[in-house]
C-alpha angles and dihedrals in degrees: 000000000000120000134180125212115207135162146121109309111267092032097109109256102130091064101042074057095056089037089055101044090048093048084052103052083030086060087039108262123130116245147201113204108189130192114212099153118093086227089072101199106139103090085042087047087055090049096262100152112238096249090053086054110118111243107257102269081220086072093044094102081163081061095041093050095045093051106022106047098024112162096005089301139117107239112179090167096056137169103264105148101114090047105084099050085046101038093044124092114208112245124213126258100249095204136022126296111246112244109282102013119120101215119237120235129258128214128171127216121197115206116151129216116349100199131165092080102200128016131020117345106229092191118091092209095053097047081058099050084050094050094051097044093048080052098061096035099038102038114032131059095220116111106255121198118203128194116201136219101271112257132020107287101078090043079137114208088214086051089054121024089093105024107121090222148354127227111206106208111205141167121224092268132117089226094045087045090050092053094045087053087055098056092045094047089050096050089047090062086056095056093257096138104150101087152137145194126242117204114196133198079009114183107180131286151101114307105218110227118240131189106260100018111128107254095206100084138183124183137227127204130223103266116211089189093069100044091049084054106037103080084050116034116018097216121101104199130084088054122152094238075062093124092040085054094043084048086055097044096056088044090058095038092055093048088058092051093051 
């Protein structure tokens, strides 16, 4: 399965990603974790530390030359199968592996931004980062987590178009709502229907309901174990309120498959 995390920045949506990743090789299944947000806080978020972090393949001009402009030519379909097992870094399991489970494998891409949501993509770089990220949903069986640009405006077409679902990671704010219905409402018009909403730091209360927000809804506590940690460790796996998450994660994963 391929799933796309998207959301408002400071939402949370980085670390459902990582929750989610880590559950899945934790339950032995092998994962892509790709990093498609200029923050670039999801190997950080799954306890890589920042000097182990790939390079963006947006910022590899050696790569975009090679591919892009092979033999004096413009390819924006180009050859990028063997990148991303030569371009990922493994990440580490953050929690236990349950008896009799073989764990899956991570392994983290870093991309940058994908922009130019809709037609033709007139940046090299970037017909490189789409290449490489149809590669891994299109073409392999293993389960790929993607963790968009936060906002709407890199909802790339090229990021989307083959995910199986979307989690729309939202706080209990109207803004944060609006731009999440946005999200949804966009995706929607790229044939992305399979979504849900994820509401974080949730404290009770009636979700309005806003043209475009996911229906189906799962909701995140506030967790006191993270914000014990985050001034100090910028992981967030490995909390005490672990078994809680897996049990969320499980929750989200089995909305997207209704």
């Amino acid at each position: 399965m391929k799933i796309a995390f998207a959301g408002k920045g400071g939402v949370g949506k980085t670390s459902l990603a990582a929750w989610t990743a880590d559950w899945l090789a934790r339950s032995g299944r092998n994962v892509w974790m790709v990093d498609a947000d200029t923050a670039l806080s999801l190997g950080q978020a799954s306890g890589v530390s920042a000097d182990a972090l790939p390079e963006p393949l947006i910022r590899r001009a050696d790569l975009v030359r090679e591919r892009i402009h092979a033999d004096g030519f413009l390819k924006l379909n180009p050859e990028v199968g063997d990148l991303p097992e030569s371009l990922a870094v493994d990440v580490p399991l953050g929690g236990p592996v349950p008896d009799g489970v073989t764990a899956g494998r991570k392994r983290l891409l870093v991309m940058g931004a994908v922009t130019n949501a809709g037609g033709g993509c007139a940046c090299d770089a970037n017909a490189l980062l789409k290449a490489v990220l149809a590669n891994l949903i299109v073409d392999r069986d293993d389960w790929v987590i993607v963790d968009l640009e936060a906002g709407v405006e890199h909802l790339g077409r090229g990021t989307v178009a083959h995910v199986d679902g979307l989690i729309v990671v939202s706080e209990p704010s109207m803004r944060s709502l609006q731009t999440g219905a946005e999200v949804g409402r966009m995706a929607s018009d790229l044939g992305l229907h399979r979504q849900v909403l994820a509401l974080n730091r949730f404290r009770g209360g009636q979700v309005p309901e806003l043209a475009g927000l996911p229906t189906s809804c799962v909701t995140i506590p506030q967790l006191d174990g993270l914000l014990d940690r985050q001034m100090q460790n910028a992981s967030v796996l490995g909390l005490p309120e672990s078994e809680a998450i897996d049990a969320l994660v499980q929750d989200c994963l089995g909305k997207l498959a209704e």
